[in-house]
VOGU-3710 file (C-alpha; in Angstrom, 3 decimals, decimal comma):
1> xxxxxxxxxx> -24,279/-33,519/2,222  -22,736/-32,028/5,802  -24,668/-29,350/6,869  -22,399/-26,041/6,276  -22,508/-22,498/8,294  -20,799/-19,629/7,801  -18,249/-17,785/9,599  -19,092/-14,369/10,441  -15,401/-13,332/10,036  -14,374/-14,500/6,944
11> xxxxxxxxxx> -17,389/-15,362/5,452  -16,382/-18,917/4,303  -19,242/-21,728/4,880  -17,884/-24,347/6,818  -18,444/-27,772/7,994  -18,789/-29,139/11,669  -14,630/-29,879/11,535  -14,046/-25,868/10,592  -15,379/-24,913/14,137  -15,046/-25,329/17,673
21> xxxxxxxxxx> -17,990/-26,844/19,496  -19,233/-24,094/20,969  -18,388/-21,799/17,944  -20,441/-24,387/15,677  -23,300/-23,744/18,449  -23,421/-19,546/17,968  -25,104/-17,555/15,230  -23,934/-15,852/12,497  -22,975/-12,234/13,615  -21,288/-14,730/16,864
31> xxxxxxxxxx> -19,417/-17,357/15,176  -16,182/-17,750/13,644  -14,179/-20,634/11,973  -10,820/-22,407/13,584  -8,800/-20,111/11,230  -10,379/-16,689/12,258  -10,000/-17,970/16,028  -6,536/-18,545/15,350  -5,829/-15,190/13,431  -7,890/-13,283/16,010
41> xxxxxxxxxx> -9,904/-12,023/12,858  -12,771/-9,640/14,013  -16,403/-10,862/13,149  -17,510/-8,254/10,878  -21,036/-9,501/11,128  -21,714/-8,450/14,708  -19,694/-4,726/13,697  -22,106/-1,859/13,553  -23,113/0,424/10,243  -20,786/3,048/12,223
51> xxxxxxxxxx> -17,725/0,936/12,638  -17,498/-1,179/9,268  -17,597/2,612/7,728  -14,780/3,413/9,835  -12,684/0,040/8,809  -13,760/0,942/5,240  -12,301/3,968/5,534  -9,173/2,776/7,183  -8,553/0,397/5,113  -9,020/2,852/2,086
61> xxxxxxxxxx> -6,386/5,298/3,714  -3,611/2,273/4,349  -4,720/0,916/0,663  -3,799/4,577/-1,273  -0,730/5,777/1,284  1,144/2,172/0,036  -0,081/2,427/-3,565  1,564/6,251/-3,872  4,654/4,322/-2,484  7,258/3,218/-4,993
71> xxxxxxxxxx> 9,101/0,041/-3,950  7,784/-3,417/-4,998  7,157/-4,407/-1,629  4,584/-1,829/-0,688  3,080/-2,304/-4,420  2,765/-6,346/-2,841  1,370/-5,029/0,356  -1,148/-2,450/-0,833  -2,632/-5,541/-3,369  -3,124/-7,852/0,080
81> xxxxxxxxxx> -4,704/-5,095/2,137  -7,150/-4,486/-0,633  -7,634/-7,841/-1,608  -7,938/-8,759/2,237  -10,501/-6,245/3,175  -12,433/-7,456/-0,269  -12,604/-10,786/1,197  -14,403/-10,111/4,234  -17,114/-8,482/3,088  -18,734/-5,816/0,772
91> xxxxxxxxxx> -16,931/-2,159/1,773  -19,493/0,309/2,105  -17,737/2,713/-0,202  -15,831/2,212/-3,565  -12,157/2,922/-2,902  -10,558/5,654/-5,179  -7,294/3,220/-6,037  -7,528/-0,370/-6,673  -3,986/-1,747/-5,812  -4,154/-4,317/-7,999
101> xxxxxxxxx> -5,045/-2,999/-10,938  -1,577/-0,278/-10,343  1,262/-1,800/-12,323  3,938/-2,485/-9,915  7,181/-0,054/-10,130  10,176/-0,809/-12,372  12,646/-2,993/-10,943  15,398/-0,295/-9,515  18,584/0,057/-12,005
//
């Protein structure tokens, strides 16, 4: 079995094709995956206490201001931003809303 590592963005374990060389070559809280590279994804395992608290917390505003919205697009939006900032790693706080558990809005008249 390929020997796996895992990026420190997105928390995926990868094989040897799912990096660059000298991304392959870092550790953890260094490396990310092709994808993340791409994306320009932040590795949240070098990010400090301090400053995953403050994405938390960003993330938690920008999660509840499109859930109190009313349109089916925001409804859409506020379910990726929480289900994006789920995926990269454990929040360090429990947000108040979950958008995906809110019922999207009727469809207008």
């Amino acid at each position: 079995m390929p020997e796996k590592k895992k990026c420190g963005a997105c928390k995926d374990k990868l094989t040897r094709e799912g990096y660059a060389k000298e991304q392959w070559q870092k550790e953890e809280n260094e490396r990310r995956c092709l994808a993340c590279v791409a994306a320009d994804r932040p590795n949240t395992a070098a990010q400090t206490p301090e400053e995953k608290a403050e994405r938390d917390a960003f993330v938690k505003a920008c999660v509840e201001a499109l859930s109190r919205r009313s349109d089916v697009t925001n409804h859409t939006r506020a379910t990726e931003a929480r289900r994006r900032a789920e995926s990269v790693d454990a929040p360090t706080e429990e947000f108040a809303v979950n958008a995906a558990d809110v019922p999207p809005p009727p469809p207008p008249p």
